[in-house]
Backbone as a printed PyTorch tensor [residue, N CA C, xyz], in Angstrom:
tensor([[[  0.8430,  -1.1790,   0.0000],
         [  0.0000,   0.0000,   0.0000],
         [  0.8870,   1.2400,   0.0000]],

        [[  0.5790,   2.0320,  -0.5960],
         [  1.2290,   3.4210,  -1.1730],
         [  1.1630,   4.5060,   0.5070]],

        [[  2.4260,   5.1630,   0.6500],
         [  2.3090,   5.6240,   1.6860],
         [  1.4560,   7.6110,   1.4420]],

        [[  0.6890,   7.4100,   2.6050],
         [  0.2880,   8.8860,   2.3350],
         [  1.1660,  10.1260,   2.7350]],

        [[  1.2530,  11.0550,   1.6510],
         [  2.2260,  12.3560,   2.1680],
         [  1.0960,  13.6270,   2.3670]],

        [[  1.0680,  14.3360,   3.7090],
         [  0.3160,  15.0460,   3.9350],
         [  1.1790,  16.8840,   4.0460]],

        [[  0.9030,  17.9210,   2.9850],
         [  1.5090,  18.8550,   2.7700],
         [  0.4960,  20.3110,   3.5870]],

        [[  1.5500,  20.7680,   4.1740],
         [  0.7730,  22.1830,   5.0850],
         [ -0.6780,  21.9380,   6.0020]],

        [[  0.0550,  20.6390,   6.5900],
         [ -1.2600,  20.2320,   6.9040],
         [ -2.3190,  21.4060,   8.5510]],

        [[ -3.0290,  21.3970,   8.4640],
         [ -3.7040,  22.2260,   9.8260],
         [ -4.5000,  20.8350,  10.5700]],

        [[ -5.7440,  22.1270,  11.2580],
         [ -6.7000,  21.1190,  12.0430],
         [ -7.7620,  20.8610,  11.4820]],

        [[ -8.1380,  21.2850,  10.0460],
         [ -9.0510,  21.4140,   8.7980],
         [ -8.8560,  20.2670,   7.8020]],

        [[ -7.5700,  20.9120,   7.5890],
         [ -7.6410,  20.2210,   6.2500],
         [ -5.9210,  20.3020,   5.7670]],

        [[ -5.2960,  20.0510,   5.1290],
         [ -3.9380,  20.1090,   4.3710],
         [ -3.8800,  20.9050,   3.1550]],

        [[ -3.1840,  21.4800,   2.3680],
         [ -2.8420,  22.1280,   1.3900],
         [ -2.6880,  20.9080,   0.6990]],

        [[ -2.4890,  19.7240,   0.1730],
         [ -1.8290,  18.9070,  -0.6070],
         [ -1.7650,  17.6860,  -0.0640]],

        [[ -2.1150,  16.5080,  -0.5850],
         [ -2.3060,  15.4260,  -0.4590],
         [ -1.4110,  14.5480,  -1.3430]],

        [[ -0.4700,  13.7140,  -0.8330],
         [  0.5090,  12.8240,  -2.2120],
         [ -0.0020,  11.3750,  -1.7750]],

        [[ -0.4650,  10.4710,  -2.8010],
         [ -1.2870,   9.3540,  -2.6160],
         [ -1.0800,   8.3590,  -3.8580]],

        [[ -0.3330,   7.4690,  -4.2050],
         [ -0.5760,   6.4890,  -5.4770],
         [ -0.3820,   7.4360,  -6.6940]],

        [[  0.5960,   8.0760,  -6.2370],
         [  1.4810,   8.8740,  -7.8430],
         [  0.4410,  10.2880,  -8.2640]],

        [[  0.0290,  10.6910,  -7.7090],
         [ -0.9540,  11.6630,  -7.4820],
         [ -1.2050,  12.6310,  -6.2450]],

        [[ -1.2640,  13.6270,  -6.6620],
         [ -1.3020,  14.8690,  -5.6830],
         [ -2.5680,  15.5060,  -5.8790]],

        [[ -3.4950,  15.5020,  -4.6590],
         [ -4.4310,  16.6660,  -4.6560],
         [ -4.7660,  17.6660,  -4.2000]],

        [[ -4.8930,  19.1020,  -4.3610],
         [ -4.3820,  19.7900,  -4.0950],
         [ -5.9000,  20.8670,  -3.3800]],

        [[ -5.9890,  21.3100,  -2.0780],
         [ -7.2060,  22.0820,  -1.6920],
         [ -7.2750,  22.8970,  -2.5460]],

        [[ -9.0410,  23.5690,  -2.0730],
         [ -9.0150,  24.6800,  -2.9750],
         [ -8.5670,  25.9590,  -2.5220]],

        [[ -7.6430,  26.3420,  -3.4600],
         [ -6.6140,  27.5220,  -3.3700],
         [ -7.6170,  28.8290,  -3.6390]],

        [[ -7.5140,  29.6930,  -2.5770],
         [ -7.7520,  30.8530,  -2.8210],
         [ -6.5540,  32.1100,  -2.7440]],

        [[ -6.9090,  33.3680,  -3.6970],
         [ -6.3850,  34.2310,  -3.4610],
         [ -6.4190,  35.1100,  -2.0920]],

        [[ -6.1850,  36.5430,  -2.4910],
         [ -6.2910,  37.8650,  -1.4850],
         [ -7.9530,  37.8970,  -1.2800]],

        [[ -8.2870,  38.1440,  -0.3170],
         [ -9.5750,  38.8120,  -0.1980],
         [ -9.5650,  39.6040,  -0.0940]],

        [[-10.6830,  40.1840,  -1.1360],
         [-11.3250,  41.2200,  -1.7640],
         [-10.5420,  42.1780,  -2.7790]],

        [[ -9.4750,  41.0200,  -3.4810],
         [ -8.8740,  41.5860,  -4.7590],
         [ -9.7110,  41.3680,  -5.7440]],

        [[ -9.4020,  41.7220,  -6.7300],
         [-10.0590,  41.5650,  -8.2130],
         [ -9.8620,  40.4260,  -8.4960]],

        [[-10.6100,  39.3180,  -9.3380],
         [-10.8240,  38.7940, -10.3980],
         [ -9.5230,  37.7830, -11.0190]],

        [[ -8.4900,  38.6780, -11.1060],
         [ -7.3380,  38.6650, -12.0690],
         [ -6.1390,  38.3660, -10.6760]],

        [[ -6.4990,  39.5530,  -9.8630],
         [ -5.3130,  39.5650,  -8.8830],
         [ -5.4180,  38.1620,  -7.9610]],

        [[ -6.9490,  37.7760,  -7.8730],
         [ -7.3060,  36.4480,  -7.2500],
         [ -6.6490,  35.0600,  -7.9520]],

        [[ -6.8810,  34.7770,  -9.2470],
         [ -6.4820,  34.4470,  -9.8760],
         [ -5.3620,  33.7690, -10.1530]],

        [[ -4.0440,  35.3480, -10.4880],
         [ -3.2340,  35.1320, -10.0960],
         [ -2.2100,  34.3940,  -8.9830]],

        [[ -3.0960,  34.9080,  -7.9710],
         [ -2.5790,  34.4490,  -6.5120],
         [ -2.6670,  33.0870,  -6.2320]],

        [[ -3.8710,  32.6340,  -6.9780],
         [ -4.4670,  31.3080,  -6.8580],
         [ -3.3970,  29.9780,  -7.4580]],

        [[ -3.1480,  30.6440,  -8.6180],
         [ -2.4710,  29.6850,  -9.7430],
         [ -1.2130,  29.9610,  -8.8200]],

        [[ -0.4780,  30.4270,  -8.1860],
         [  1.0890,  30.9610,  -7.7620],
         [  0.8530,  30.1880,  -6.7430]],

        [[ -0.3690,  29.9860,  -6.1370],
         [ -0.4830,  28.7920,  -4.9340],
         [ -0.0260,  27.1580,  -5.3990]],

        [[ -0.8320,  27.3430,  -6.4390],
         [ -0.9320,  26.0030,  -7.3740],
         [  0.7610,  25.9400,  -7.4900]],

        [[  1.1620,  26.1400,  -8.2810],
         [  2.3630,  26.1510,  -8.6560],
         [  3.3110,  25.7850,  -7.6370]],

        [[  3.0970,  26.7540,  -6.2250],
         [  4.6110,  26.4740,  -4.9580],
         [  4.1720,  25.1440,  -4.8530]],

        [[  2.6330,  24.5360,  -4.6680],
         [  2.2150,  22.9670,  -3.8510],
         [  2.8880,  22.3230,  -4.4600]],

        [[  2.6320,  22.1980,  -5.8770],
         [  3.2400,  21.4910,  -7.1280],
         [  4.8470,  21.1740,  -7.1090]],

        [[  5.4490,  22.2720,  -7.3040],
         [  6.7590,  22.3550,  -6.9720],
         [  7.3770,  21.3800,  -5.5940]],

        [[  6.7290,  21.7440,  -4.5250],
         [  6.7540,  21.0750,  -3.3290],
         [  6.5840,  19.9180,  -3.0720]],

        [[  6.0920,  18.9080,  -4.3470],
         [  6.2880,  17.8380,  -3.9010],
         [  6.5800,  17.1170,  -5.2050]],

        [[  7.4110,  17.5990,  -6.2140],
         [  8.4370,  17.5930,  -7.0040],
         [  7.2100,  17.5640,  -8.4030]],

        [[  5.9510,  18.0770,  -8.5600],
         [  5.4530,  18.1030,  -9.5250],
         [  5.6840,  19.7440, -10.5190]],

        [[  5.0630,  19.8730, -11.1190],
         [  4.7330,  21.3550, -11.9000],
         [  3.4910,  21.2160, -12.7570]],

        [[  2.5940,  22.5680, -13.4740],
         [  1.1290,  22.3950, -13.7540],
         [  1.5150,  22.1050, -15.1000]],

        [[  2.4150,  21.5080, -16.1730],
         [  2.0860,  20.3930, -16.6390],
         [  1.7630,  18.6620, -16.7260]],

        [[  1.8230,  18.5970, -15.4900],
         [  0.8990,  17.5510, -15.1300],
         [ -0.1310,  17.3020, -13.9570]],

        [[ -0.7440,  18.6720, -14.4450],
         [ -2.3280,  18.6550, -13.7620],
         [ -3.0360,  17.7880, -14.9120]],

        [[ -4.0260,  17.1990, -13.5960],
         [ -4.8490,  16.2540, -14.7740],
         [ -6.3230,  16.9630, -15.1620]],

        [[ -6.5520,  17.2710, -14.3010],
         [ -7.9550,  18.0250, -13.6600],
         [ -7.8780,  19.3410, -12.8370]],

        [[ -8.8330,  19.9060, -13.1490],
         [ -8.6440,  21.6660, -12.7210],
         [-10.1320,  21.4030, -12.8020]],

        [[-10.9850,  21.5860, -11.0090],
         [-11.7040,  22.5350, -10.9220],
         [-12.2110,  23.9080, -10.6460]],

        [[-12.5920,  24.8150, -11.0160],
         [-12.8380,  26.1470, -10.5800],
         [-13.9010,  26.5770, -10.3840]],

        [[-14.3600,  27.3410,  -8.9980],
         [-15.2040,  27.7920,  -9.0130],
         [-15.6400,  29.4310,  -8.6370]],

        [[-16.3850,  29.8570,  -9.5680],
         [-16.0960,  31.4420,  -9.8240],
         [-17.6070,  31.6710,  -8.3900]],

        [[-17.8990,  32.9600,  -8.1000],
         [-18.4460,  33.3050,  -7.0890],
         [-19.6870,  34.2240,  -8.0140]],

        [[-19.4390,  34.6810,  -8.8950],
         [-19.9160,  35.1670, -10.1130],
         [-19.7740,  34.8390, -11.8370]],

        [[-20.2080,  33.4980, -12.5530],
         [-20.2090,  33.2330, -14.1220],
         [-19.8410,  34.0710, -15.0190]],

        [[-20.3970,  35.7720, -14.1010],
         [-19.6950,  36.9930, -14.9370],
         [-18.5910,  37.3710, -14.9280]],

        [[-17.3130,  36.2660, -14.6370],
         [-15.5900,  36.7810, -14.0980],
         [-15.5670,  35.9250, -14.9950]],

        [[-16.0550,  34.7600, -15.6830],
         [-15.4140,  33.6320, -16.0670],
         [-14.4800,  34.1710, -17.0660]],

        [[-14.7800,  35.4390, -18.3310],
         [-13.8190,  36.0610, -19.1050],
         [-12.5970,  35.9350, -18.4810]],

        [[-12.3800,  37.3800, -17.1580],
         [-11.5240,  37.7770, -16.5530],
         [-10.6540,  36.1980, -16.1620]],

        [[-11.1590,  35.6570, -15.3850],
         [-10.3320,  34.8190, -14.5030],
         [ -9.5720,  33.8750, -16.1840]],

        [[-10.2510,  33.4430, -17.0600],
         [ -9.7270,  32.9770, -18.2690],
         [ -8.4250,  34.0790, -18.8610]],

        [[ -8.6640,  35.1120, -19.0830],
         [ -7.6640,  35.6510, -19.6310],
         [ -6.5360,  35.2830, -18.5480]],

        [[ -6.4980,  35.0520, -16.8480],
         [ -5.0640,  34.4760, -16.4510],
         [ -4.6230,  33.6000, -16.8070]],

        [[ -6.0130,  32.3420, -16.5440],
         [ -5.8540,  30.7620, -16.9490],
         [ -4.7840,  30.5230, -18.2750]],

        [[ -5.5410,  31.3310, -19.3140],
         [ -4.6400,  31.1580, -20.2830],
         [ -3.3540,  31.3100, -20.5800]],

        [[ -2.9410,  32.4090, -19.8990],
         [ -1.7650,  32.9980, -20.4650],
         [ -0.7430,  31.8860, -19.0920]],

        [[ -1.3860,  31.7180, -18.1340],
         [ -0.6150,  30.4090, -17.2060],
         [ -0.3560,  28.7210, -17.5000]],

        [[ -1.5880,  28.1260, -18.6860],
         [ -1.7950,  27.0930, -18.2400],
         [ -0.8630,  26.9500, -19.7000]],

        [[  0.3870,  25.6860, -19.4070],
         [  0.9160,  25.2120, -20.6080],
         [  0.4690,  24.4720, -22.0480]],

        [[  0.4790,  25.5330, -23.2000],
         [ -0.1320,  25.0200, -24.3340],
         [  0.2330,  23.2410, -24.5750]],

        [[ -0.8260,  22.6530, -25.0360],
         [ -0.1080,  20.9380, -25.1880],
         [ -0.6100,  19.8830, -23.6890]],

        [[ -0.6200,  21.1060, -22.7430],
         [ -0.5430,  20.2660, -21.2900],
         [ -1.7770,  20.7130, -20.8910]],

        [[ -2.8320,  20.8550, -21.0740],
         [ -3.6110,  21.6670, -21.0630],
         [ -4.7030,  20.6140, -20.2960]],

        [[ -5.0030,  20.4910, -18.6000],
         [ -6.3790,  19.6730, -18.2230],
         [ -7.4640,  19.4750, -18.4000]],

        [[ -8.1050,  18.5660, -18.2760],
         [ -9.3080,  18.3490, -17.8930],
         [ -9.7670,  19.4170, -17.0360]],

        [[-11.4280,  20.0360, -17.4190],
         [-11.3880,  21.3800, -16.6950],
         [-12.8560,  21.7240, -16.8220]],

        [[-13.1660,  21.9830, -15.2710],
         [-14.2020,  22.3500, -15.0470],
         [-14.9360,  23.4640, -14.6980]],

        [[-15.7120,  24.1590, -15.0610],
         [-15.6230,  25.6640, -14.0960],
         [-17.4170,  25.7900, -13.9170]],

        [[-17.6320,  26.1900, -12.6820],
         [-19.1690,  26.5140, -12.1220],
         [-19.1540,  27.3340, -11.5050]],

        [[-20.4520,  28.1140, -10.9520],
         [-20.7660,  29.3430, -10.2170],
         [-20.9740,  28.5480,  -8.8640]],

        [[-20.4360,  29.1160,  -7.5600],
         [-20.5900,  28.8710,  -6.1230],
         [-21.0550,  29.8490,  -5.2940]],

        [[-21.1130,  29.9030,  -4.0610],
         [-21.0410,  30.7120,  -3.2140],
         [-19.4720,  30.1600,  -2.3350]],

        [[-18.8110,  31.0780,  -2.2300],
         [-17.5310,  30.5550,  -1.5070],
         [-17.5190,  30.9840,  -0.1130]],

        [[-16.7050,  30.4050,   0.4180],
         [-16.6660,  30.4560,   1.9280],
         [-16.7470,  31.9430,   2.3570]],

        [[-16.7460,  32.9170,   1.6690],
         [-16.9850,  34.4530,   2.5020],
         [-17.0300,  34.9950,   0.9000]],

        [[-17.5590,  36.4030,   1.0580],
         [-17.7290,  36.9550,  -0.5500],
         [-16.3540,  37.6990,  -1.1110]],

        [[-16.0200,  37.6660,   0.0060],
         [-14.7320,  38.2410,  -0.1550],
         [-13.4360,  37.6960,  -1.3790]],

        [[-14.0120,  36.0160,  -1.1870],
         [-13.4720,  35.2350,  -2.5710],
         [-14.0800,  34.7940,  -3.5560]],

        [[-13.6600,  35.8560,  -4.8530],
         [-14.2110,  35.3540,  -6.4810],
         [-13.8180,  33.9820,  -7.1660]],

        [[-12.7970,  33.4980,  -6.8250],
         [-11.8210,  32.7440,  -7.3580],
         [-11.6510,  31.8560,  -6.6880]],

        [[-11.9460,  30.6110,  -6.8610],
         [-11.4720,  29.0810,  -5.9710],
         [-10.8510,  27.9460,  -7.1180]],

        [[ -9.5920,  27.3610,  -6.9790],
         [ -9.7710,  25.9980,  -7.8460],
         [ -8.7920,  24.7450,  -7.2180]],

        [[ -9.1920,  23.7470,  -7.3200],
         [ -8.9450,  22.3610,  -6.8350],
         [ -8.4060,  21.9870,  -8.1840]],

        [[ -6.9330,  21.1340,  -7.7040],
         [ -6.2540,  20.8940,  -8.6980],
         [ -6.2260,  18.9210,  -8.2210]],

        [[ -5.7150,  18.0260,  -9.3030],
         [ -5.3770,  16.3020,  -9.1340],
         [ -3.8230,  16.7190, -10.0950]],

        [[ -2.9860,  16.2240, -10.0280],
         [ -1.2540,  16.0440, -10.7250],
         [ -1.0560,  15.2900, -10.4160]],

        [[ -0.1540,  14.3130, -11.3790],
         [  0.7310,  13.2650, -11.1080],
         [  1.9400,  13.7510, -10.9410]],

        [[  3.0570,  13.4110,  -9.8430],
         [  3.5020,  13.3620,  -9.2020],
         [  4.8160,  13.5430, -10.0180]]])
């Protein structure tokens, strides 16, 4: 049986999960009560250190969910996605409208990578 690696872990929950060649990753939020873009940003730069941290990078995300707080950002938050996510390497990808844990966050996404 595959041993579990538990990353930034609290009394909640962990930042990152390493499990059977696979990493899953909480959902990353930005700044509260930045914009759209600046959330975004912050979000994916989360993505990226977890990744890094347990020797992966976001070309091998398998799956990307996101969830916007408003359907009307989906433009905005896309124009980051894009210009971040590697052409060729490009996930499985989901995006829906939520209510997030305070309004303060537009921007949420849950990442799966192999390892």
């Amino acid at each position: 049986m595959s041993d579990i690696k538990r990353i930034e872990t609290g009394p909640r929950m962990s930042q990152a999960v390493v499990h059977g060649g696979l990493v899953y990753l909480a959902g990353q939020v930005g700044a509260p009560g930045a914009s759209v873009t600046d959330q975004t940003k912050d979000v994916l730069a989360n993505i990226d250190r977890l990744l890094a941290s347990v020797g992966s990078d976001k070309t091998k995300i398998l799956q990307a969910t996101i969830w916007l707080a408003s359907m009307d950002d989906f433009a905005e938050m896309n124009a980051v996605w894009d210009g971040w996510v590697p052409q060729g390497h490009t996930p499985a990808r989901a995006t829906g409208e939520a209510k997030l844990a305070t309004p303060d966050y537009k921007v949420e996404i849950i990442c799966i990578a192999a390892v």
